[in-house]
C-alpha positions as CSV (number, residue, x, y, z in Angstrom):
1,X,61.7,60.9,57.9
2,X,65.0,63.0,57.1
3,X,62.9,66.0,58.4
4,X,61.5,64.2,61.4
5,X,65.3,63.9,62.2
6,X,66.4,67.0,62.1
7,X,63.2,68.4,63.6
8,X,64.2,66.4,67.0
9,X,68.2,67.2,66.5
10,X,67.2,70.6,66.5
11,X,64.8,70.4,69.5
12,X,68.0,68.3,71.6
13,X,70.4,71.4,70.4
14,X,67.4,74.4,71.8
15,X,67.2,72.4,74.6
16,X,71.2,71.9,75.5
17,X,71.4,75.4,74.8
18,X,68.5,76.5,77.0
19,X,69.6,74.5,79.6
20,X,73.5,75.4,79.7
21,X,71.8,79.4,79.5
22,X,70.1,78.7,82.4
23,X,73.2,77.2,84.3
24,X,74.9,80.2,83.1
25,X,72.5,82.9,85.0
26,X,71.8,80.7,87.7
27,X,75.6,81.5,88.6
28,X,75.9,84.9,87.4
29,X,72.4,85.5,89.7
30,X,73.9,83.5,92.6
31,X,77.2,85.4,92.6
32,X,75.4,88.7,92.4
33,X,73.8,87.5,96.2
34,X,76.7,86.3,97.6
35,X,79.1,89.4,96.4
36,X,81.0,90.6,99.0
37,X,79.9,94.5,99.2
38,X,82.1,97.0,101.0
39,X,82.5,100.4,101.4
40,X,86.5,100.3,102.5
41,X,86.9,98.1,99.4
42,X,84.8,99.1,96.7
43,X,86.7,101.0,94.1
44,X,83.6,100.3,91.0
45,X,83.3,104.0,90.7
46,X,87.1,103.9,89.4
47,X,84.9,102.5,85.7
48,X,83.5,105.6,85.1
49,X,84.3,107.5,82.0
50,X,86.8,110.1,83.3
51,X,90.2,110.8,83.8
52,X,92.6,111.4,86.7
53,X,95.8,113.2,87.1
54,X,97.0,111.2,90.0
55,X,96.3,107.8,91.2
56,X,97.0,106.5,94.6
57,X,98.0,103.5,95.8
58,X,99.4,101.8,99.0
59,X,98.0,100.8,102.5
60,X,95.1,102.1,105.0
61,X,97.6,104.7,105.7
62,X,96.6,106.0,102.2
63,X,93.0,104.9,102.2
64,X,92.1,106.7,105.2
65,X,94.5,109.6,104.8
66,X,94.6,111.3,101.3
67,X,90.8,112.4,99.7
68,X,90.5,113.3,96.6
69,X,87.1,115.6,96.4
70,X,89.1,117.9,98.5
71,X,92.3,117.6,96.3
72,X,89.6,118.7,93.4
73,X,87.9,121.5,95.8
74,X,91.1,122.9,97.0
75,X,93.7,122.3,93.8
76,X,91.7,121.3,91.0
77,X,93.4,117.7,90.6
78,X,91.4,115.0,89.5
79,X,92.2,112.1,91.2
80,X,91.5,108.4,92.8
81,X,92.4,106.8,95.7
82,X,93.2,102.8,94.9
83,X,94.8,101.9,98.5
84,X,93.4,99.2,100.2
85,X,94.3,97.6,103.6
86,X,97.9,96.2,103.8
87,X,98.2,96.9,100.6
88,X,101.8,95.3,100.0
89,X,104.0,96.8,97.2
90,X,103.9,93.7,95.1
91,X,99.9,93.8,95.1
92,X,100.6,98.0,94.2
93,X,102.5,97.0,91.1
94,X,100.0,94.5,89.7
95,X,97.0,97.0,90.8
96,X,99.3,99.5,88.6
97,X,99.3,98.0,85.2
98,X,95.4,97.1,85.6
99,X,94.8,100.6,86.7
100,X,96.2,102.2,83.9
101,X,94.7,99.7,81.0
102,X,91.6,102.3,82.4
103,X,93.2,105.1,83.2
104,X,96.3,106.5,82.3
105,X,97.3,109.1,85.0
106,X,100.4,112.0,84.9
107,X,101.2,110.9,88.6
108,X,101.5,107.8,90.2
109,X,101.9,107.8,93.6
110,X,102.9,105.3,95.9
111,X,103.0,104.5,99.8
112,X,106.1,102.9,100.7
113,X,104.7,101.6,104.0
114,X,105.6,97.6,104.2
115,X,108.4,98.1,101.8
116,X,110.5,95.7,103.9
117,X,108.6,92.9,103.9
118,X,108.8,90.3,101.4
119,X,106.3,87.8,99.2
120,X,102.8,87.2,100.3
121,X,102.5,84.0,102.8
122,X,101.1,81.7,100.2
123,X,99.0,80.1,103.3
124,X,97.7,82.9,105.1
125,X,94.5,83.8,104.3
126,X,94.5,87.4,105.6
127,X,97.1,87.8,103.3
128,X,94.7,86.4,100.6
129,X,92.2,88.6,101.9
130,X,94.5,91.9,101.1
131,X,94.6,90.7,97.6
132,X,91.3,90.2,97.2
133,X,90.3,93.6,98.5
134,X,91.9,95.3,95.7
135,X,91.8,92.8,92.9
136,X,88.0,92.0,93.3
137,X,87.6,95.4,91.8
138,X,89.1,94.0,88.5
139,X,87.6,91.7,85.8
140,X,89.7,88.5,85.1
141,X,92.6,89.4,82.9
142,X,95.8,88.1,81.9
143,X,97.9,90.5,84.3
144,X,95.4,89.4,87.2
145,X,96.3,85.8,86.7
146,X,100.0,86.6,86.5
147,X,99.8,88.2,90.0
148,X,98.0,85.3,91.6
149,X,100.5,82.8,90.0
150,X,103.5,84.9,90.8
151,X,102.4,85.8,94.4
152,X,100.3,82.5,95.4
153,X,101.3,80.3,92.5
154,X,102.7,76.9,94.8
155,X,99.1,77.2,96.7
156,X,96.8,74.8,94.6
157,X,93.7,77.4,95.3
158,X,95.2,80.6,93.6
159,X,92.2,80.3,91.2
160,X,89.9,81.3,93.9
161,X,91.8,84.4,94.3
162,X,91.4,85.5,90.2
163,X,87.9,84.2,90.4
164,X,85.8,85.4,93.6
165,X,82.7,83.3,93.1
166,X,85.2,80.2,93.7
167,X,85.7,81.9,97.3
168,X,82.5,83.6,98.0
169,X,79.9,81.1,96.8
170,X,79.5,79.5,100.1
171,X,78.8,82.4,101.8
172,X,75.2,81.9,102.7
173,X,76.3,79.6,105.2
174,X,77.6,82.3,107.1
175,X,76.5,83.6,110.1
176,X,75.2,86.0,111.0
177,X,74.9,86.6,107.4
178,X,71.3,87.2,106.4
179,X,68.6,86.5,103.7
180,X,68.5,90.9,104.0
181,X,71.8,91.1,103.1
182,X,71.6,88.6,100.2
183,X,68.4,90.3,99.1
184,X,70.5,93.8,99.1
185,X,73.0,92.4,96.5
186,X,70.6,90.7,94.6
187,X,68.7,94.1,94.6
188,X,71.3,95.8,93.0
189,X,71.2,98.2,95.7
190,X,74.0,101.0,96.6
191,X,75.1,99.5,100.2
192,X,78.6,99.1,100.2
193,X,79.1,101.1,97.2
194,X,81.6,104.4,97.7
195,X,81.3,107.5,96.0
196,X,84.5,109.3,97.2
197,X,87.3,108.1,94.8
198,X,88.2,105.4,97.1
199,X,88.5,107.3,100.2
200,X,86.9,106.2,103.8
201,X,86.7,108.7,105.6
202,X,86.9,107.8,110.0
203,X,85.3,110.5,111.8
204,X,86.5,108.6,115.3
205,X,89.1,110.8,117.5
206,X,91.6,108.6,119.6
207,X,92.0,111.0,122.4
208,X,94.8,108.9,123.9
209,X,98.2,107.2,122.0
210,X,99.8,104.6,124.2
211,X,103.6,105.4,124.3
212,X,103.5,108.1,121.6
213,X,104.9,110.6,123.0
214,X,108.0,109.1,124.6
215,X,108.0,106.4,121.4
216,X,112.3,107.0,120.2
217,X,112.6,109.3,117.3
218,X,115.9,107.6,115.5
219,X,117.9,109.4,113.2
220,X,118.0,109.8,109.6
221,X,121.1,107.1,108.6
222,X,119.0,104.8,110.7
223,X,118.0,102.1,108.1
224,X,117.2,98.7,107.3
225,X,119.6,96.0,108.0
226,X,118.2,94.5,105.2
227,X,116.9,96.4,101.9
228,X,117.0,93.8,99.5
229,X,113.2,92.8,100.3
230,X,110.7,91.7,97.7
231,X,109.1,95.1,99.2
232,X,111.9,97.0,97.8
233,X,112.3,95.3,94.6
234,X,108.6,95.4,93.6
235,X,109.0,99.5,94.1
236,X,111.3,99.6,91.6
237,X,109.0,97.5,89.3
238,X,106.4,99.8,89.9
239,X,109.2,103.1,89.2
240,X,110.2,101.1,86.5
241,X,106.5,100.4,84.7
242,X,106.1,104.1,85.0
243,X,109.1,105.7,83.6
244,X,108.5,103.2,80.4
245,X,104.8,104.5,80.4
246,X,105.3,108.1,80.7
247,X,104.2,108.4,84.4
248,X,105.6,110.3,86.7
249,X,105.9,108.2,89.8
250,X,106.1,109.4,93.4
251,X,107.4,107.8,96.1
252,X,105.7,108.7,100.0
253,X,105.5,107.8,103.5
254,X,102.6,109.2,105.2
255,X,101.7,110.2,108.5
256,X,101.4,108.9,111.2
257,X,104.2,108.2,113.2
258,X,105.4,104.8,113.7
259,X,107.8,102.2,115.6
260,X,111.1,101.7,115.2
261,X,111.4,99.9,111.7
262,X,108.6,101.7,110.3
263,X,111.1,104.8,110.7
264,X,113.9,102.5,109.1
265,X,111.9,101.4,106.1
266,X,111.1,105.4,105.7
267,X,115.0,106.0,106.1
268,X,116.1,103.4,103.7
269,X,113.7,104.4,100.9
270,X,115.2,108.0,101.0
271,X,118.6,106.7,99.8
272,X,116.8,104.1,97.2
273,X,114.4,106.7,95.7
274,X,118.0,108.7,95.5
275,X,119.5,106.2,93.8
276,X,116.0,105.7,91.2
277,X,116.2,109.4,90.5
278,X,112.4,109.8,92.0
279,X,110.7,112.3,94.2
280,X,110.4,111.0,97.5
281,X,108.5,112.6,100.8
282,X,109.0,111.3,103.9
283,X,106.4,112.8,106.3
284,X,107.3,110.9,109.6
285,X,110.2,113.7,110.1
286,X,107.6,116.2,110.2
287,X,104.2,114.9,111.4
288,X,104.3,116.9,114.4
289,X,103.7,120.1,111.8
290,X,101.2,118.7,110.0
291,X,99.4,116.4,112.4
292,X,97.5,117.0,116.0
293,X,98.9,113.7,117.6
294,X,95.6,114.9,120.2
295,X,92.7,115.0,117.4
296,X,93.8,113.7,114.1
297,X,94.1,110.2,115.2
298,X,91.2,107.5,115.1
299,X,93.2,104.7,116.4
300,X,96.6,102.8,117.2
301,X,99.6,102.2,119.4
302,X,102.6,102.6,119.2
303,X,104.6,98.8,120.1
304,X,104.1,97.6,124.0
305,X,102.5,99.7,126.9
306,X,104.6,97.6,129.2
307,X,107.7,98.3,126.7
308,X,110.3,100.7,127.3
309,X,110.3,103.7,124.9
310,X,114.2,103.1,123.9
311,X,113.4,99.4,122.5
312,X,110.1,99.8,120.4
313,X,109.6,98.2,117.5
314,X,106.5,97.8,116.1
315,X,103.5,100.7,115.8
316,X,100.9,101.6,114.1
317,X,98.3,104.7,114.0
318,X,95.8,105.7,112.0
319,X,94.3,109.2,110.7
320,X,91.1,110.0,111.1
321,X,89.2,112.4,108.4
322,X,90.2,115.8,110.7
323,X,94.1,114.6,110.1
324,X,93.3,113.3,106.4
325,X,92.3,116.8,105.7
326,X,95.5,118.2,106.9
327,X,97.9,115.5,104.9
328,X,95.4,115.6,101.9
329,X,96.5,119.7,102.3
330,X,100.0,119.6,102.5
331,X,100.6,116.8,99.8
332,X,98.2,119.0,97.2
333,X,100.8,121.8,97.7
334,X,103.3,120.1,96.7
């Protein structure tokens, strides 16, 4: 009888286990379908077993504008590219101290584009989306859940941001999402998956800038009215983590040239990376000698068509691969 017993107990235990098994691949087979797959995001090839002298991190401006197979070609500097789009300085500091748990680089450095903006908007999804477009790349960890907490913590769905099933598992309901593209995931296919150390290449040319070239060029004591930005303090955080982890970090502001407070964010950080004792390189001053404002652009505008030149603001331009090459040149020199 005692045997019959434990005969069935044992049978109810293979069974619970098979059962919560099956539960368990179900979901790791259903997240596989509805992972989101995309080449400007995907940064998997950053697991590899290799190292690299320089990381990268920062916004599109980076992402689309520094590559690192040429960096290798031309200067023999191993490298990867970990920008993503608005890539905010806070989200640069977290990506940081995952990066180097797999790679520990000699340089580190950073775009200071969007320094003077503060926190996240806990509420906005696009700004959930940037974090997501870096941080998907990242297994769950105890510094990933710090940054969701710190950055979206009062927002009762953070968790979906640490965990991306939580936000993607609904996506079959999307349209015009299809059964191929599920079936591509599932597949284990390579769509979506990039090869170039992060980089994304544009081969568009913009052959026309709206108000570029009578856009105000301000001068160098020209700042911020206010630098005391969450931007600005997560910079030195991220200056900070590398000088106690024998990184060299480097501060930049790339090409191309932008509106009004863009040049006062670049201004400000000159005095700040001063004060920190860092290299700094501010390209906007000379773009013009690095950059073809008439083929190295893919995109952008610079504030207001209807806006007079004198009181723009806001602007933003991208490079395409043609002016990548040329920034990608001039910061490998140096």
């Amino acid at each position: 009888m005692q045997r019959i017993l434990s005969i069935s107990s044992f049978k109810k235990g293979a069974v619970a286990l098979l059962t919560a098994a099956l539960a368990v691949a179900g979901i790791y087979v259903h997240s596989l379908i509805v992972e989101k797959r995309d080449f400007n995001v995907d940064k998997s090839s950053f697991f590899k077993d290799r190292e690299y002298d320089v990381l990268f991190f920062g916004t599109s401006h980076v992402r689309l504008g520094l590559n690192p197979f040429q960096l290798y070609r031309d200067y023999g500097i191993t490298s990867y590219n970990l920008a993503t789009n608005a890539q905010k300085s806070c989200f640069s500091y977290y990506t940081l101290k995952e990066a180097v748990r797999v790679h520990k680089p000699q340089l580190a450095v950073l775009d200071v584009y969007l320094c003077r903006l503060d926190f996240p908007d806990q509420t906005d999804d696009e700004e959930k989306t940037s974090f997501h477009y870096i941080f998907d790349n990242f297994p769950v960890s105890r510094n990933k859940i710090h940054a969701a907490k710190e950055l979206f913590g009062s927002d009762s769905e953070y968790w979906t941001l640490i965990l991306p099933y939580a936000t993607y598992h609904n996506r079959w309901k999307e349209h015009p999402f299809s059964f191929r593209q599920l079936w591509n995931n599932f597949s284990f296919s390579d769509s979506g998956k990039n090869y170039a150390n992060g980089f994304c290449p544009c081969f568009t040319v913009s052959f026309g800038i709206p108000g570029y070239e009578t856009m105000r060029r301000i001068e160098d004591d020209e700042c911020l009215a206010d630098e005391d930005t969450d931007g600005i303090a997560y910079i030195k955080r991220f200056v900070a983590f590398c000088t106690e982890n024998g990184i060299q970090p480097v501060l930049v502001y790339l090409p191309p040239p932008c509106g009004i407070l863009q040049q006062q964010e670049a201004n400000s950080m000159q005095r700040i990376a001063e004060a920190l004792h860092v290299p700094y390189y501010n390209f906007l001053p000379v773009t013009a000698e690095i950059i073809d404002w008439r083929t190295d652009f893919y995109d952008g505008c610079v504030g207001d068509e209807n806006i007079v030149h004198d009181s723009m603001v806001n602007g933003n331009i991208h490079l395409n691969l043609s002016g990548a090459n040329k920034m990608t040149t001039r910061l490998g020199r140096i």
